[in-house]
N, C-alpha and C positions, 0 to 999 in steps of 0.2 A: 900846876906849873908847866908838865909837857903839852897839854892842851892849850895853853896861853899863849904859849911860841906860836904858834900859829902865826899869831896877829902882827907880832914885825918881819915872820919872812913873806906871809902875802902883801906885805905895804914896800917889803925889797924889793918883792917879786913883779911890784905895778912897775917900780921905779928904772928895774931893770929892760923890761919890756919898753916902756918910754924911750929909754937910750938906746937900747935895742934898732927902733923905730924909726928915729932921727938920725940914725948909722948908715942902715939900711938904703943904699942908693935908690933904692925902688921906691920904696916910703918919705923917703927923707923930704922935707917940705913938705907934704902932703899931707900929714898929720899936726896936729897941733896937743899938747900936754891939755888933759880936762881931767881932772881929779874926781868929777862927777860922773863922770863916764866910767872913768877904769876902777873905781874905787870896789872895791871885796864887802859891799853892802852888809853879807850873811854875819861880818867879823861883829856887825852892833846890834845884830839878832843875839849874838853868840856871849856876846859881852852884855848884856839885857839879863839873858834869861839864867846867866851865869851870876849876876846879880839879885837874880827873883831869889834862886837857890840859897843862895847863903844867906840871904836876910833872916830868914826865916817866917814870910808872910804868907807863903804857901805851906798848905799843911800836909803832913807826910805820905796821908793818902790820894792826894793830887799829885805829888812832888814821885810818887811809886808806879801811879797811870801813866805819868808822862815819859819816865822812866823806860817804861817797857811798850808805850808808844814808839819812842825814838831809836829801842833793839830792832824791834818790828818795821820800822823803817829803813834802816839802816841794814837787815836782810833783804827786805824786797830791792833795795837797790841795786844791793851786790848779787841777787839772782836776776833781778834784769839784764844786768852787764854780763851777767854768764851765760844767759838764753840768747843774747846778740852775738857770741862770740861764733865765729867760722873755724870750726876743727878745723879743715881741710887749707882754707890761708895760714892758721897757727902753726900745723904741721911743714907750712909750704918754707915758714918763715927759718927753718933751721934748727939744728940742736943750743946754739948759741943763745938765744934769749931764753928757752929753758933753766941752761945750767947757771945764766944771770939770775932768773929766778930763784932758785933752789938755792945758790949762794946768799941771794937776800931771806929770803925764808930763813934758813941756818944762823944767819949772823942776828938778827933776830929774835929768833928764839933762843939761842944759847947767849945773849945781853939782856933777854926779860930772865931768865933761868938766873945768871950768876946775879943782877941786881937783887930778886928777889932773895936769893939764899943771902947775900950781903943784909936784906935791911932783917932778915929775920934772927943775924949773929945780935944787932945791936939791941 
């Protein structure tokens, strides 16, 4: 269900962009609304393979490769983004987006922490 959200805040998120766009003095005219253009493609990759899974036509030891295919990708990504990252502008940037960090981290992790104690009372 929290995975599934996704898919109407990226189709708000095109629609807000669009208005955004045609707001925008600088844009405004010069763009035109293409739903083919802006559309979040990945969300019917995502809704596909989210339908393979629950059918049950792939079998557990495909369904466990692809699994740990998709950890394994989903590291390499977020260590690429860490290997681009510039200490030195990070540092330049202030203590302020840190401690926004670190705020988000916390609130976070203490709403996965009490959800979880919650579903393991029922």
């Amino acid at each position: 269900t929290r995975t599934l959200m996704i898919i109407p805040i990226a189709i708000l998120f095109v629609f807000i962009m669009d208005i955004k766009k045609r707001t925008d003095p600088i844009t405004a005219g010069k763009t035109k609304f293409n739903i083919i253009k802006i559309f979040p493609w990945f969300i019917l990759g995502f809704l596909f393979m989210a339908a393979v899974n629950t059918s049950g036509i792939v079998n557990n030891e495909i369904l466990s490769f692809l699994k740990e295919t998709g950890k394994f990708m989903i590291i390499m990504a977020l260590s690429a983004i860490g290997l681009k990252t510039d200490l030195k502008k990070l540092l330049s940037t202030g203590v302020k987006p840190a401690l926004l960090g670190l705020a988000v981290w916390i609130s976070v992790t203490s709403t996965s922490l009490i959800f979880q104690w919650i579903s393991k009372q029922w």
